[in-house]
C-alpha positions in Angstrom: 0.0 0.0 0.0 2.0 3.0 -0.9 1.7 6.1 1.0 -1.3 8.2 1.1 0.1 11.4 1.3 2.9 11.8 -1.6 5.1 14.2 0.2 9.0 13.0 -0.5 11.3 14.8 1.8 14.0 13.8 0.6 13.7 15.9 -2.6 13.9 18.9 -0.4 17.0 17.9 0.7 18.3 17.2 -2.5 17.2 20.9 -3.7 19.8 22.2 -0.9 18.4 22.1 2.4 20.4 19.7 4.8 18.1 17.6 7.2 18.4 19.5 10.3 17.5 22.7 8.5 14.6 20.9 7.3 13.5 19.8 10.5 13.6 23.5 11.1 10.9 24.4 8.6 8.0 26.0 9.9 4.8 23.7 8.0 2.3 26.4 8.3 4.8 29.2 6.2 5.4 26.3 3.4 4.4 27.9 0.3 2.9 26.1 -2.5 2.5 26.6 -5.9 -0.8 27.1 -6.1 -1.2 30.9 -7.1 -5.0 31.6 -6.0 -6.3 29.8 -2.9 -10.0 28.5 -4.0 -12.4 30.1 -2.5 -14.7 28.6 0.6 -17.3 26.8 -1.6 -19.9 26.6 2.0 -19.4 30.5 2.4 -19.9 31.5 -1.7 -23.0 29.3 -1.2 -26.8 29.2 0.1 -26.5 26.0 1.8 -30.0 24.0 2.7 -29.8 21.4 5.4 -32.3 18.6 6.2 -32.8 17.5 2.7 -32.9 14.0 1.7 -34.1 11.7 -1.3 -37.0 13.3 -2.7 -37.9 15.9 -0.2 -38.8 19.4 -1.7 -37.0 22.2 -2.0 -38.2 24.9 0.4 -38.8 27.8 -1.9 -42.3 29.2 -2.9 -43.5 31.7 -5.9 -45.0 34.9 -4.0 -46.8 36.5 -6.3 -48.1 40.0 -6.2 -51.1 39.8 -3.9 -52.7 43.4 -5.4 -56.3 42.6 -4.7 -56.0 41.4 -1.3 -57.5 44.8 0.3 -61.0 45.6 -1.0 -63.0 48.4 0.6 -65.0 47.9 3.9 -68.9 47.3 3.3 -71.4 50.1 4.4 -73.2 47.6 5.7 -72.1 47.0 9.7 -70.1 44.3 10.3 -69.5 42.3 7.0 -66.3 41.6 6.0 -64.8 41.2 2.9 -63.4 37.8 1.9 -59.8 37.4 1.2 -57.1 35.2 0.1 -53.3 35.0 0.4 -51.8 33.1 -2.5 -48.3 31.4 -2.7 -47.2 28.4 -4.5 -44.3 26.0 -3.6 -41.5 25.5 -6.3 -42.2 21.5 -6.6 -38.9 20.6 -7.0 -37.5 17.9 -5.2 -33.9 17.1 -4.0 -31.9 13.8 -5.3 -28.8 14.4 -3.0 -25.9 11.8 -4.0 -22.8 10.3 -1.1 -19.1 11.1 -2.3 -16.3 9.7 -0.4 -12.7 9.1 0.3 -10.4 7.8 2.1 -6.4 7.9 3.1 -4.7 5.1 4.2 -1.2 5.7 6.6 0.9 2.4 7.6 4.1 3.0 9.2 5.8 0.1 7.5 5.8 2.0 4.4 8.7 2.4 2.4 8.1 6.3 2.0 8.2 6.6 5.8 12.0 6.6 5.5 14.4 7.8 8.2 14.8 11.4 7.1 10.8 11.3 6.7 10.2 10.7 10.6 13.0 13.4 11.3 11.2 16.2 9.0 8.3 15.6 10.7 9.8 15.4 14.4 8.4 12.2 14.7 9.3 9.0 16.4 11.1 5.7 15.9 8.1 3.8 17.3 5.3 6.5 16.8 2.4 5.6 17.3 -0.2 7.4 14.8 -3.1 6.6 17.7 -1.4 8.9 20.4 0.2 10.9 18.3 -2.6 12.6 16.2 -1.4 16.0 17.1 2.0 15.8 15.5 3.0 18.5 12.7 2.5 15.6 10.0 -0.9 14.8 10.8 -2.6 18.5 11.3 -0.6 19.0 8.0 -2.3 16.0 6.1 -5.7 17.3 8.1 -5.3 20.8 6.9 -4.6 19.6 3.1 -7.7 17.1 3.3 -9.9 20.0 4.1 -8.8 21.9 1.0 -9.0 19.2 -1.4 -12.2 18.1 0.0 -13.6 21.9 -0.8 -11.8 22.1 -4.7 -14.0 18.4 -4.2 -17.0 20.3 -3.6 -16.7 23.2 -6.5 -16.3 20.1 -9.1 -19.1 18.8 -7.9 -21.4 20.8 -8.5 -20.1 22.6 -11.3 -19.0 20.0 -13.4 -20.2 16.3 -12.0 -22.6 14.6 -14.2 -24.7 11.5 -14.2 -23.7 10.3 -17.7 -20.2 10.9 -16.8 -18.5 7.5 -18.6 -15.9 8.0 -15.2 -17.8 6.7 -12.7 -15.9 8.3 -9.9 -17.3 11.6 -11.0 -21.1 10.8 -12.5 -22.7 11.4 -9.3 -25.6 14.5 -9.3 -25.8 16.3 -12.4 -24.1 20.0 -12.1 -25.8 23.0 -12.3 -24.6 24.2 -15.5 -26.8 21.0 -17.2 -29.7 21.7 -14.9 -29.9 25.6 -15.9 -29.2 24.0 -19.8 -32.5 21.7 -19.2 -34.7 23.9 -17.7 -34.0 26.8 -20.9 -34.8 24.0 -23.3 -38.5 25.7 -22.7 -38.3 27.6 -26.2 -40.1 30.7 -24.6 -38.1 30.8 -21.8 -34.5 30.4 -23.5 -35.4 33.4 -25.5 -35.6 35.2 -22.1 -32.9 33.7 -20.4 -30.5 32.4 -22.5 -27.4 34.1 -23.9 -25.6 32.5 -26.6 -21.7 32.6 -26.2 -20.7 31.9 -29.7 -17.0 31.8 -28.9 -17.2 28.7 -27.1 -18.1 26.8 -30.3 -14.8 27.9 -31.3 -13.2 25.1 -33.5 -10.2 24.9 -31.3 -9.1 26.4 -28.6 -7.6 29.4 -30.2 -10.6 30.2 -32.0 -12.5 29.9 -28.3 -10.3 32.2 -26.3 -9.8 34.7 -29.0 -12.4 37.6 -27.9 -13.3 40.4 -29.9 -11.8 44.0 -27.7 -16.2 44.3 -26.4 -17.1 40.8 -25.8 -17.5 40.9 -22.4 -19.1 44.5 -22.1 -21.6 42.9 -24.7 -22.8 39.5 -22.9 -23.0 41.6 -20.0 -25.1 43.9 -21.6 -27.5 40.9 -23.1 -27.8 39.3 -19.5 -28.5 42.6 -18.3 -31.2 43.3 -20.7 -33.1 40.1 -20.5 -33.5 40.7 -17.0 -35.1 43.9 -17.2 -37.0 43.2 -19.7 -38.5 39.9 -18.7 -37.5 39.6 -14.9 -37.1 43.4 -13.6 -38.0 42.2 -10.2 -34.6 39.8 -9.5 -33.1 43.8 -9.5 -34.4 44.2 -5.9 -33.2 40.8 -4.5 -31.0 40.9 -2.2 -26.7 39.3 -3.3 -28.0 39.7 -7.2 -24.8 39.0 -9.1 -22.8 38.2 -11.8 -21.0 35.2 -12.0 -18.3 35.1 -14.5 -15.4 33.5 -15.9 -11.7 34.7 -15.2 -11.1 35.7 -19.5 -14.6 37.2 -19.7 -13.9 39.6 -16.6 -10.4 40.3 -17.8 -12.1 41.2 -21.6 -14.4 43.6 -20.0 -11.9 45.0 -17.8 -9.6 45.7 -20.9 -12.5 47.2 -22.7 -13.3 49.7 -20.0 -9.7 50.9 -19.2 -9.6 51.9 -23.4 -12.7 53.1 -23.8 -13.9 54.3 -20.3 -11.3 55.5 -18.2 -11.7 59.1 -17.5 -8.9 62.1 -17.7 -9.0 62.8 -14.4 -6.9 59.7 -13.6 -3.9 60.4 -16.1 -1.0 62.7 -15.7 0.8 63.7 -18.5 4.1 63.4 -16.9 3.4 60.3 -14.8 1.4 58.6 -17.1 -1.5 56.5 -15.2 -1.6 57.8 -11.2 -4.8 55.7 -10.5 -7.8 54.0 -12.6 -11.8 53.6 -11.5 -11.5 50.2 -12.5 -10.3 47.3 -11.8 -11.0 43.5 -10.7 -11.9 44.3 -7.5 -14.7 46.5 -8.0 -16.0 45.5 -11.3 -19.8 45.9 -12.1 -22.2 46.4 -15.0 -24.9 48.9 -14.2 -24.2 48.6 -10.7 -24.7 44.8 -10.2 -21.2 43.4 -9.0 -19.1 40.9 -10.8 -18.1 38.1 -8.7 -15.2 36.5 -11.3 -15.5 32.6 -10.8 -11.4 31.5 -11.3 -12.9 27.8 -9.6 -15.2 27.5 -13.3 -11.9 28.1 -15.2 -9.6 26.0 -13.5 -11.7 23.1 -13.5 -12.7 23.7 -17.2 -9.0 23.8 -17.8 -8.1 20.7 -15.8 -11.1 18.4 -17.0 -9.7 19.5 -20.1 -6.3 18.0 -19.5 -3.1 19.3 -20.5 -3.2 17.6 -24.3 -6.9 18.8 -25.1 -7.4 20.7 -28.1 -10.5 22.4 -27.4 -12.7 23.0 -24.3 -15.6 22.3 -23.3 -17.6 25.9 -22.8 -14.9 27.9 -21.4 -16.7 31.3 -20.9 -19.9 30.9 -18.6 -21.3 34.1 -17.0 -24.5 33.6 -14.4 -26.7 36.6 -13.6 -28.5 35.6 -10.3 -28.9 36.2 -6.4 -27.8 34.5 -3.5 -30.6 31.8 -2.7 -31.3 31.1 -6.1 -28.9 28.2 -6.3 -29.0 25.9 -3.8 -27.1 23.3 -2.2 -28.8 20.8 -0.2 -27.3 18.4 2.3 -29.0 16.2 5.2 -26.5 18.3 7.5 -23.6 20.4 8.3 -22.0 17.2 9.3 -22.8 15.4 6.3 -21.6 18.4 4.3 -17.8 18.1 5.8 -17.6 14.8 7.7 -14.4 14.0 8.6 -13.2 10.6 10.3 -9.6 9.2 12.1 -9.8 5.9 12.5 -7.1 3.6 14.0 -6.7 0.2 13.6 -3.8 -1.1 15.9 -4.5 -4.7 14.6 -3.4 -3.5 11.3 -1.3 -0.3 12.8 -3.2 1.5 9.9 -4.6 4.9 10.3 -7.2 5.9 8.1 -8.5 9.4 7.2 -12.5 9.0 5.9 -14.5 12.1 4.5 -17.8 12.0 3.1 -20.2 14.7 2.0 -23.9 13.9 0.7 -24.7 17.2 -1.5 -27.0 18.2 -4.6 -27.3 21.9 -5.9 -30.5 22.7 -7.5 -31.6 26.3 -9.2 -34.6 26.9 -6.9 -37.3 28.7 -9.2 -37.0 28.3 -13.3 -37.4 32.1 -13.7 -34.7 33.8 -11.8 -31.5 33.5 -13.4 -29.6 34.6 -17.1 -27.2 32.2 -18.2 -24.6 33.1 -21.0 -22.9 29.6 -22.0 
């Protein structure tokens, strides 16, 4: 059983640092490639609890209830009847278990001399006692990450048909938005086409004209006023966008937009009004989605001569997409168990998730 963890220490000290510098590092200053942490999937979320196999999805359609007030009868004490009228959303959850699991055994090759001294840890440790060594917490804190970057995949990019069984699961949101704007009348109200991403290669699909993104924007925001000006007044309305669409639309506005006030002719550029962290169209902020393009990217794989839709942009507020859960501790369960028959310790996580849109009406999807 090779090692769970695939952490070689002795190519550190082959890249110049002498075992008791090593032993010196400090784990939690390590740096790692990795340029942009991913974001906390739970907190970027509406997360529903309680949910299992068929249960509903609590939302309901309020609408306008204009007529509810009528005017009082002249006549004493009659009242006027009234009713209230609201209309659950009738869809129903079909949550689906992922899991994994790490396996440590201390007979392992890997778990070499200089390995146990990196990691301050003992001829005869014992993994059961020792849970709170630097090695552990380490393998702990690196779970936790890769469980999240689990979760984004999930569902973003998990389907049912998948042909990998390890990943055909619940189907992502991006085919459940797809299915419900196969309604003819509501694709034309909701639906923007990114024509781009039919690009023959992927040359041809990342090759943007100077305005595309200002554009699609500009479609998404249109649709919605014209067919659903109401989602303006709910509360976290966004857009979600992918990282080239954000940087095209950036681009445009610093050539075309950028006002004199910000230019020196002796300095050149002293400050600008835009930039990635406060972009918006029309006032609506643009959250840019760098999770949707890595993962496009690494499905992909590194020999892949097109993509599969690489610019998405979602126009939408907070509790329109859900993810549902039977509970917090089902969302991020994670297990130690040690089995001192076997002197194996095993790391177990499981999640049980689905991610549903909540009503058909309130979203604009550019794919």
């Amino acid at each position: 059983m090779a090692l769970a963890y695939d952490f070689n220490i002795q190519d550190l000290i082959d890249a110049g640092c002498d075992l008791a510098q090593a032993r010196q590092l400090d784990i939690d200053n390590m740096i790692f490639q990795e340029t942009v942490e991913t974001s906390d999937f739970a907190s970027k979320h509406y997360i529903q609890t309680g949910i299992e196999h068929n249960t509903p999805i609590i939302g309901f359609e309020q609408p306008k209830n204009w007529d509810f007030l009528k005017k009082s009868s002249d006549a004493g004490c009659s009242w006027n009847s009234c009713t209230l009228s609201s209309e659950p959303t009738k869809k129903l959850w079909s949550p689906h278990n992922y899991d994994c699991s790490l396996e440590f055994c201390w007979n392992d090759p890997q778990i070499t001399k200089n390995f146990r001294a990196f990691w301050k840890l003992k001829c005869q440790s014992d993994p059961e006692t020792e849970f709170d060594n630097a090695f552990y917490q380490f393998v702990i804190s690196q779970t936790t990450k890769a469980v999240n970057d689990s979760m984004w995949r999930i569902a973003y990019f998990d389907y049912k048909d998948n042909t990998n069984t390890d990943f055909a699961g619940i189907d992502n949101i991006f085919l459940k938005l797809q299915g419900i704007l196969t309604d003819p009348i509501l694709a034309a109200q909701q639906r923007v086409a990114i024509t781009q991403n039919a690009g023959a290669d992927i040359a041809a699909q990342m090759t943007l004209p100077a305005d595309a993104g200002y554009q699609y924007l500009k479609k998404m925001f249109d649709l919605m006023i014209t067919n659903r000006p109401y989602m303006m007044s709910m509360p976290g309305l966004k857009f979600r966008i992918t990282q080239e669409l954000a940087l095209n639309y950036l681009n445009w506005l610093q050539n075309t937009k950028e006002v004199t006030c910000c230019f020196s002719p002796t300095d050149g550029v002293t400050s600008s009004r835009y930039a990635l962290s406060n972009l918006n169209y029309m006032g609506i902020p643009i959250q840019i989605e760098q999770e949707w393009t890595a993962l496009i990217k690494h499905i992909a794989g590194p020999s892949a001569t097109k993509y599969d839709k690489p610019h998405r942009a979602l126009l939408t507020y907070d509790t329109e997409i859900s993810v549902g859960t039977c509970d917090m501790n089902a969302f991020k369960q994670m297990k130690r168990i040690y089995d001192p028959v076997t002197e194996k310790l095993h790391i177990r996580v499981k999640t049980n998730i689905d991610v549903q849109a909540t009503f058909d009406k309130n979203f604009i999807l550019a794919i």
